[in-house]
N, CA, C and O of each residue as an XYZ file, in Angstrom:
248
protein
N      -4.285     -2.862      0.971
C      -3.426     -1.746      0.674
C      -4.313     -0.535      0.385
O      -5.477     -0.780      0.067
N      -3.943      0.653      0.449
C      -4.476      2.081      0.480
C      -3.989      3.046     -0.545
O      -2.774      3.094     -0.741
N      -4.613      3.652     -1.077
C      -4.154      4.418     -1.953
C      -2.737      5.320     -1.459
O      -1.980      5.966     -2.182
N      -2.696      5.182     -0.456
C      -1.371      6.365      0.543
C      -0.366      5.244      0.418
O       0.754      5.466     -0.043
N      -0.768      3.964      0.848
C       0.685      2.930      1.082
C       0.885      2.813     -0.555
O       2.058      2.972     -0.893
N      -0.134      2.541     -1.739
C       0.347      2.799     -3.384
C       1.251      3.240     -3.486
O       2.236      2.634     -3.907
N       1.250      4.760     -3.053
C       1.706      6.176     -3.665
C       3.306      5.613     -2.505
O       4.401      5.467     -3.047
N       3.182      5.452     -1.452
C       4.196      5.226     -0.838
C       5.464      4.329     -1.526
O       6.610      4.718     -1.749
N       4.782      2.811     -1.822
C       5.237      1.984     -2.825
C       6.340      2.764     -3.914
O       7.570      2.810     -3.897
N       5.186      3.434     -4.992
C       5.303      4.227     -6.197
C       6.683      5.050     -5.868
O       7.642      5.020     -6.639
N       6.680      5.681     -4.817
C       8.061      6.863     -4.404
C       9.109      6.034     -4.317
O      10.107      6.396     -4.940
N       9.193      4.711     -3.539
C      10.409      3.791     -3.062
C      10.963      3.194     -4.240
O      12.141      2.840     -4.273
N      10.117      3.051     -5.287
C      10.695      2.166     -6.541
C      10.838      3.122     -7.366
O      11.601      2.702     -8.236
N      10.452      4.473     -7.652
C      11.327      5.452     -8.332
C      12.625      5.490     -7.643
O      13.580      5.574     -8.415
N      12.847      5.457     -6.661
C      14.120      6.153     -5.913
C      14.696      5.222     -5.923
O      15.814      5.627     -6.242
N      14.828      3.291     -5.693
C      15.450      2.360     -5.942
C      15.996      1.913     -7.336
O      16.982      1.239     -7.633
N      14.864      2.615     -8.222
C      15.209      2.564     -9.915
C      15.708      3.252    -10.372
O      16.423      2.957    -11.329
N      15.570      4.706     -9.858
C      16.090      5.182    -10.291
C      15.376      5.896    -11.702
O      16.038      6.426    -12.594
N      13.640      5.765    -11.685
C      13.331      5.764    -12.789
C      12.070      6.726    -12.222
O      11.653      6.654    -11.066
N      11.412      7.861    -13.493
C      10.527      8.223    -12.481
C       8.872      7.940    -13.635
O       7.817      8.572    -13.694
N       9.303      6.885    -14.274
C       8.404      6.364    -14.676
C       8.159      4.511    -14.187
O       9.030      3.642    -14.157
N       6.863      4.394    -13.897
C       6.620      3.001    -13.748
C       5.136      1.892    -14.217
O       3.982      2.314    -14.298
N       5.427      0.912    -14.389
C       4.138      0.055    -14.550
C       3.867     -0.573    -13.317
O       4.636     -1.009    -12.460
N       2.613     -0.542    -13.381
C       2.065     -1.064    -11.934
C       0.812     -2.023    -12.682
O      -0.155     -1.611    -13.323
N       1.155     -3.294    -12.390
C       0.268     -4.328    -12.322
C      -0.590     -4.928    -11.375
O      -0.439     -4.799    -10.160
N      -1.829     -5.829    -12.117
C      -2.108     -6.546    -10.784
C      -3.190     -5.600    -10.082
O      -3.224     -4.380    -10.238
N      -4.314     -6.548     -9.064
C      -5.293     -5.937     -8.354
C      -4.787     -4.479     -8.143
O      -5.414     -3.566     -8.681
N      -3.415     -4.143     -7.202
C      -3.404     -2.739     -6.961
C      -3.467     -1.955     -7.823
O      -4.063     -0.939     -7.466
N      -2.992     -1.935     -9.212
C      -3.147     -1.207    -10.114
C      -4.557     -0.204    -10.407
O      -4.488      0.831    -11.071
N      -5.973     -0.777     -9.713
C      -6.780     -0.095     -9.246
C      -7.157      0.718     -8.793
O      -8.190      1.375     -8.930
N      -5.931      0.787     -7.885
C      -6.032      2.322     -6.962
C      -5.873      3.490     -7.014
O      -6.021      4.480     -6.297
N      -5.285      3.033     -8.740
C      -4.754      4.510     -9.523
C      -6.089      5.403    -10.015
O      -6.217      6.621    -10.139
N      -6.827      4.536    -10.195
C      -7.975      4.930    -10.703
C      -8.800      5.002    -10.320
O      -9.523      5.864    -10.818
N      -9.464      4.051     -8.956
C     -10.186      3.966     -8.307
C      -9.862      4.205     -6.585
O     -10.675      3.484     -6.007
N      -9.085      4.859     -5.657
C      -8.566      5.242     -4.454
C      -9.370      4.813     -3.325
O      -8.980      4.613     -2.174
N     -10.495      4.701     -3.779
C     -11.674      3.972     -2.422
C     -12.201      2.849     -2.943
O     -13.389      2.571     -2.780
N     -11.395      2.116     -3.599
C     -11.694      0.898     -4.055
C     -12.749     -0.120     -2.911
O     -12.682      0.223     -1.730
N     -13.408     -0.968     -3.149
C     -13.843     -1.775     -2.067
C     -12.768     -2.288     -1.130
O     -11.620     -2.089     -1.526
N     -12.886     -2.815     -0.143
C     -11.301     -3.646      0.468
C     -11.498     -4.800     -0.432
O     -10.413     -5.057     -0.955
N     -12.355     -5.546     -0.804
C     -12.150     -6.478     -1.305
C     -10.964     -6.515     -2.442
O     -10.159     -7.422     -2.657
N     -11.073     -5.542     -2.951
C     -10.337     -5.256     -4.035
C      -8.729     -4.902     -3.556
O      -7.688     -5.084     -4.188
N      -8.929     -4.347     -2.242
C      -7.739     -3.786     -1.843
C      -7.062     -4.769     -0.827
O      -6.409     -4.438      0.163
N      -7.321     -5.952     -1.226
C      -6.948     -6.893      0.375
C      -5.468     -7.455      0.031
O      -4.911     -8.093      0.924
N      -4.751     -7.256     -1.264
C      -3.611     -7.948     -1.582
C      -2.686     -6.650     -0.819
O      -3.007     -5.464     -0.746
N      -1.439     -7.322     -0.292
C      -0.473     -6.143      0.366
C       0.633     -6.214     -0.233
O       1.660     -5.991      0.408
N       0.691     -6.532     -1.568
C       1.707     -6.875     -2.632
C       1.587     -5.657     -4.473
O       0.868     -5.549     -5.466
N       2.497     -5.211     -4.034
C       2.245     -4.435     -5.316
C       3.071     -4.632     -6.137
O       4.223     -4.576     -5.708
N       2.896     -4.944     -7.645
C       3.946     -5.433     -8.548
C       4.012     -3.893     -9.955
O       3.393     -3.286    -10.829
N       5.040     -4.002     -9.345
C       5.756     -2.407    -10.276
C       6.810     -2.834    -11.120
O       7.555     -3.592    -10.499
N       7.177     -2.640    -12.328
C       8.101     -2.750    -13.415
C       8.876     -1.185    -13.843
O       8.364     -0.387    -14.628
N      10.151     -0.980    -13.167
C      10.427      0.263    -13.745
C      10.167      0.310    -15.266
O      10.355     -0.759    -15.847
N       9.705      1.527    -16.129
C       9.577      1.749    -17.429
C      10.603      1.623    -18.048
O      10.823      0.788    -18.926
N      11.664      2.832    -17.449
C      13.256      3.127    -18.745
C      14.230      2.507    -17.992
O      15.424      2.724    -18.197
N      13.839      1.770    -17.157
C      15.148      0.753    -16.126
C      14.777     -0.371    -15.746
O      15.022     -0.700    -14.586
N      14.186     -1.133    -16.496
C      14.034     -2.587    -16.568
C      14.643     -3.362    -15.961
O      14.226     -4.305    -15.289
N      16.084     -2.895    -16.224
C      16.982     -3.909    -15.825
C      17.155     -3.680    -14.375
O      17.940     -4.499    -13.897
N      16.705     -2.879    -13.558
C      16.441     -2.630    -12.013
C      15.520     -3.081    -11.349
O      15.321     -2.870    -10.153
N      14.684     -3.946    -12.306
C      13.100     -4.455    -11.182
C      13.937     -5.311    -10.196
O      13.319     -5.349     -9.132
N      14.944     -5.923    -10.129
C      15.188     -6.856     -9.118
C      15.728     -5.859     -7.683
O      15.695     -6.203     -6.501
N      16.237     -4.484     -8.295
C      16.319     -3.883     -7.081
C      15.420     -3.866     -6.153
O      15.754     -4.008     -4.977
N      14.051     -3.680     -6.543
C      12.978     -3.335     -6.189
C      12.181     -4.195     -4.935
O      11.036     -4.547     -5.217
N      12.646     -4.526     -3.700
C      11.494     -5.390     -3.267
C      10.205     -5.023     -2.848
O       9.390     -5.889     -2.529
């Protein structure tokens, strides 16, 4: 995953949550901070996001 498909991620689960805050776990969580991460680091294509103030919407979220 790429810091662009992240940020891509990041937009779809505000707009499915409805929330424009989120937690992002997990290897990708890296990319926030680090954007040219090694691939090694970047080889999972799974990003796990927890809306913040809409919890009860992570299942919207695939």
């Amino acid at each position: 995953m790429t810091r662009d498909q992240l940020e891509h991620a990041i937009r779809a689960a505000c707009d499915v949550s409805n929330d424009t805050e989120l937690w992002i776990f997990g290897s990708q969580a890296l990319l926030g901070e680090f954007p040219d991460a090694p691939e090694s680091l970047r080889a999972s294509i799974e990003v796990d996001i927890q809306p913040k103030n809409r919890p009860e919407t992570v299942d919207a979220i695939d």
